[in-house]
C-alpha positions as CSV (number, residue, x, y, z in Angstrom):
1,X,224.5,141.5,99.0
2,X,227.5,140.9,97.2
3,X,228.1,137.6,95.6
4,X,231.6,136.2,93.9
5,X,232.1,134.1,91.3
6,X,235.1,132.4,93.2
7,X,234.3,130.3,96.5
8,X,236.9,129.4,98.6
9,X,239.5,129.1,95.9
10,X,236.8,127.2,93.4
11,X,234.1,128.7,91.0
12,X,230.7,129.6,92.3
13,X,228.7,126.4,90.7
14,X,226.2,128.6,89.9
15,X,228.3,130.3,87.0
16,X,229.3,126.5,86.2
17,X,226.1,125.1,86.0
18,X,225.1,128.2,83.8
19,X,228.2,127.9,81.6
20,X,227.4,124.3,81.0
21,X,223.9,124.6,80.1
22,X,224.4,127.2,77.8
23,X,227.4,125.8,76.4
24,X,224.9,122.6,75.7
25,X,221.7,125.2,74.3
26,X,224.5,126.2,71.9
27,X,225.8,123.2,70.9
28,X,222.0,121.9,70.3
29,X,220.8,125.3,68.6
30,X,223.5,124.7,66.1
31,X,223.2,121.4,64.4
32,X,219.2,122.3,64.9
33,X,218.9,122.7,61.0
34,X,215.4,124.0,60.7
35,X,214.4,127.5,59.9
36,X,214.0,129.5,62.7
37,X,213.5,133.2,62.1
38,X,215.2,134.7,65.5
39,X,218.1,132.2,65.3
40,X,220.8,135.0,65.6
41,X,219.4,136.6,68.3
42,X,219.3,133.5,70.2
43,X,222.8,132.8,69.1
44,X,224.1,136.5,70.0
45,X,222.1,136.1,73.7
46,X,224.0,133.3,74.2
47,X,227.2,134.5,73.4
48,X,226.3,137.5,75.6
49,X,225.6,135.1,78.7
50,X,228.9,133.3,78.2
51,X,230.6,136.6,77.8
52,X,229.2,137.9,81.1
53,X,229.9,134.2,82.3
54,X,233.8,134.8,82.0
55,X,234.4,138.5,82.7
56,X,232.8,137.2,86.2
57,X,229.6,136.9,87.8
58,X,227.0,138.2,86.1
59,X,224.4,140.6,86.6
60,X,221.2,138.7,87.8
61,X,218.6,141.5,85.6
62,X,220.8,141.5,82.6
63,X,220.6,136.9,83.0
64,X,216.9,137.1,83.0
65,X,216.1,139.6,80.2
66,X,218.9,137.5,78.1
67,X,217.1,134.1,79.1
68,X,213.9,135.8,77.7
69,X,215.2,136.8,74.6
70,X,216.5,133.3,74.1
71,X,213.3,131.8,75.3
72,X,211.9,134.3,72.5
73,X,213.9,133.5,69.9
74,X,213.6,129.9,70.4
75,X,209.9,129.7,70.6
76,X,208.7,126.1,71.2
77,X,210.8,124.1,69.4
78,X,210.7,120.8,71.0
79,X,213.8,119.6,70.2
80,X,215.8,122.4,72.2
81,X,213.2,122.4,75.5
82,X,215.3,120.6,77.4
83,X,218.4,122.5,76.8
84,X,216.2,125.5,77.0
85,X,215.1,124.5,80.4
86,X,218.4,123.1,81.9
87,X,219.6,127.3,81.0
88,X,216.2,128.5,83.1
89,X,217.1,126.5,85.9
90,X,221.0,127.7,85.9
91,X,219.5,131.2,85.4
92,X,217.0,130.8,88.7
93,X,220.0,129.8,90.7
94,X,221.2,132.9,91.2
95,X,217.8,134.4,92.5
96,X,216.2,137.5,91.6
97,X,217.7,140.9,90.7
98,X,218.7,143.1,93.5
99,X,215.8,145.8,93.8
């Protein structure tokens, strides 16, 4: 099935949901000061996702395995769960991977 980014004349608010909540996990993963090893790869999955996010809609495989790098690279940092999870949830709107 074949899904567009546009909907009658407006964005899908699947892509915008997604582009906000990682728009947010970036904002929060920055000024998050503490070491974290994986901190670039989280940063350059991110990037990715918005990338993907504004060429069109994205591919629903290439979202997951980009949400589990972040979730990777993250770890379980408390302080960026929630913007973590707010991401997972945009990333689940779009349903699983064609087969």
């Amino acid at each position: 099935m074949e899904r567009r980014a546009v909907v009658h004349g407006q964005e899908d608010p699947r892509v915008v949901a997604l582009h906000r909540a990682v728009t947010r996990l970036r904002r929060e993963l920055a000024g998050y000061r503490a070491h974290l090893t994986d901190r670039g790869i989280a940063e350059d999955e991110l990037a990715a996702v918005d990338a993907m996010l504004r060429a069109g809609e994205p591919d629903v495989a290439r979202l997951r395995h980009s949400l589990l790098l972040i979730a990777g690279a993250i770890g379980s940092v408390s302080a960026l769960s929630e913007a973590l999870g707010e991401v997972r949830n945009a990333v689940e709107l779009f349903g699983r991977p064609a087969r």
